[in-house]
C-alpha positions as CSV (number, residue, x, y, z in Angstrom):
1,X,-0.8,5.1,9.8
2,X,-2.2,1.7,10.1
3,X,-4.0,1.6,7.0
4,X,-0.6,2.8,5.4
5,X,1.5,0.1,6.7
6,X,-1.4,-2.5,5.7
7,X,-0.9,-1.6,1.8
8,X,2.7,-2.1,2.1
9,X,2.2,-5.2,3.6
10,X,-0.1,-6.4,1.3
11,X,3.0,-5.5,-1.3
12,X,0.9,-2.4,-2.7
13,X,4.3,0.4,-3.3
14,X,5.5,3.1,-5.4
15,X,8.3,2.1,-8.0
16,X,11.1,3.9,-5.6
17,X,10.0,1.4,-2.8
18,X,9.9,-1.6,-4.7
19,X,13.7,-2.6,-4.0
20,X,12.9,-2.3,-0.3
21,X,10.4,-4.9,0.0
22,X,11.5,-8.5,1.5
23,X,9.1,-11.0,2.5
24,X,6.7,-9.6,-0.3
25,X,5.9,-9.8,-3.7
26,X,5.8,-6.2,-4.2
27,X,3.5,-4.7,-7.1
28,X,4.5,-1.3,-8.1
29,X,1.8,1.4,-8.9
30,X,1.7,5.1,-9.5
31,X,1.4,7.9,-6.7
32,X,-2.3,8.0,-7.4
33,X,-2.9,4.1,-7.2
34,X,-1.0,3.7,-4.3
35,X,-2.9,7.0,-2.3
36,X,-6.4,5.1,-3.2
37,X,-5.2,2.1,-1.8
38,X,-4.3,3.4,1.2
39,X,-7.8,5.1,1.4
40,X,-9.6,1.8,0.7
41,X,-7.2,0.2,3.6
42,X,-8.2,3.3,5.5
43,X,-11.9,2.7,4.7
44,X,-11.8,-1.0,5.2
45,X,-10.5,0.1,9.2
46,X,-13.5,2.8,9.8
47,X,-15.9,0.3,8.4
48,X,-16.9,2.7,5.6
């Protein structure tokens, strides 16, 4: 969940989320972009 929340917060969203943000510049990528960001947020936790 954590690594989830950390690509949002780093303004990392899918174009139906991008009206949503406030307080970030949000950057909108496609389902796939945004699933291997939250898996290199993911890895960046475990210290893969």
């Amino acid at each position: 969940m954590a690594a989830c929340f950390d690509t949002l917060n780093a303004g990392i969203v899918t174009k139906d989320l991008v009206n949503l943000m406030e307080g970030v510049e949000a950057k909108a990528v496609n389902s796939a972009d945004f699933i291997k960001a939250i898996r290199a947020n993911l890895e960046k936790r475990l210290g893969c």
